[in-house]
C-alpha distance (Angstrom), angle and dihedral (degrees) to the residues before:
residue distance angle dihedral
X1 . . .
X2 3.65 . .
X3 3.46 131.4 .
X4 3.65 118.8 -139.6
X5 3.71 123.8 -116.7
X6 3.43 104.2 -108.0
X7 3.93 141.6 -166.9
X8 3.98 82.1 -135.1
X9 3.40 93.1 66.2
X10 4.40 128.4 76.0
X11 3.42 122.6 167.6
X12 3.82 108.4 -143.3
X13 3.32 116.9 179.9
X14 4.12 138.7 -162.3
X15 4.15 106.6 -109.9
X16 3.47 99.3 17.0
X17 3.96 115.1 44.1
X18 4.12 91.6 26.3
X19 3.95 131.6 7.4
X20 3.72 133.7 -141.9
X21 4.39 101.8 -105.6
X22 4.36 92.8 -175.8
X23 3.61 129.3 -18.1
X24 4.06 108.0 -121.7
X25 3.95 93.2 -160.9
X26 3.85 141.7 -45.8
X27 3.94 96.8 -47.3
X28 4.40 100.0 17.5
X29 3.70 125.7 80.7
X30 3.78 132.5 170.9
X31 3.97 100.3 -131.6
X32 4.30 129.8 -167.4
X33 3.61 122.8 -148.4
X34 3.79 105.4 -134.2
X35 3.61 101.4 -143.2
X36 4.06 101.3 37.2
X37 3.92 94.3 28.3
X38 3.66 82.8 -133.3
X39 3.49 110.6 159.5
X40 4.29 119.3 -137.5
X41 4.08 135.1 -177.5
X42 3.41 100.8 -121.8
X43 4.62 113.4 -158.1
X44 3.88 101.2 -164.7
X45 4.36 103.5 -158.7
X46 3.92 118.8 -178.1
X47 3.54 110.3 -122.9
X48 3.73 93.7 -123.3
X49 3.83 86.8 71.7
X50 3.98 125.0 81.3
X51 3.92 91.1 -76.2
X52 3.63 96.5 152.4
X53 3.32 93.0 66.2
X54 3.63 94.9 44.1
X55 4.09 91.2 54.7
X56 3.88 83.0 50.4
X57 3.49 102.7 56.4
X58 4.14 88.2 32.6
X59 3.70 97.9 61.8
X60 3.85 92.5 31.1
X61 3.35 101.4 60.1
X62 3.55 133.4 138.0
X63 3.47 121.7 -113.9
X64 3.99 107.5 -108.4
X65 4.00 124.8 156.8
X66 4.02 93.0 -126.1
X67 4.30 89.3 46.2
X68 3.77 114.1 92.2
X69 3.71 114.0 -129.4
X70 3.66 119.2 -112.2
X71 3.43 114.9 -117.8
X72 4.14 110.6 165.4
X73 3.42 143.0 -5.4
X74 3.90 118.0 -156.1
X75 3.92 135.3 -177.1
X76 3.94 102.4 -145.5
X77 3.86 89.2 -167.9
X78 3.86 96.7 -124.0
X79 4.17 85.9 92.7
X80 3.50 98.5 -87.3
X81 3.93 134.5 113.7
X82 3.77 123.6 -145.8
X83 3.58 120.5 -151.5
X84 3.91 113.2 -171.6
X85 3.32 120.6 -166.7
X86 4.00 144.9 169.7
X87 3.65 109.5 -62.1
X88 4.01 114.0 -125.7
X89 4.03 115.0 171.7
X90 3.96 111.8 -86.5
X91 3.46 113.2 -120.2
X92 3.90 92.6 -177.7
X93 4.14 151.0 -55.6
X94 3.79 137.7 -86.0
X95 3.78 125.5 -154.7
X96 3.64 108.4 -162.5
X97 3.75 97.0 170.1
X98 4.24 131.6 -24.8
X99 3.76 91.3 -91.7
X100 4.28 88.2 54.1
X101 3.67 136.6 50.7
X102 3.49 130.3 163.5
X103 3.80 151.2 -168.4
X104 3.80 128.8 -138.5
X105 3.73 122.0 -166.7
């Protein structure tokens, strides 16, 4: 089966639609969209990790002025998830454990 081309659907893609500007750590990157100049945190999460939890609480969450708004999630095909997302100024990183890092802005 098919699936129809759709207006729902754009395929935006890592190198040539938007550019990695600094990586933050192992899993955060500052991103740039090429067209807009719009600049994006970018978490990259392997897909052998929990990531369906991760896209649940990314796309459910609640609206907060220090969260970053979702804006995409993408499956670059290599076995890795991006999640971009708006891009507030880093003020620094947490490692909780090996397995999690994070950002805080």
């Amino acid at each position: 089966m098919a699936i129809p081309i759709s207006d729902l659907f754009f395929y935006y893609n890592l190198g040539l639609h938007f550019y990695i500007t600094e990586q933050l750590n192992d899993d955060w990157y500052c991103v740039k969209d090429r067209i807009t100049q719009e600049k994006m945190l970018m978490k990259k999460v392997p897909v052998i990790s929990s990531w369906g939890k991760s896209l649940h609480n990314f796309l459910f969450l609640p609206y907060h002025p220090r969260l970053l708004v979702p804006y995409a999630v993408l499956y670059d095909r290599n076995g890795s998830i991006h999640y971009l997302m708006e891009y507030k100024h880093v003020l620094g990183e947490t490692h909780n454990s090996k397995q999690y890092a994070s950002i805080w802005i």
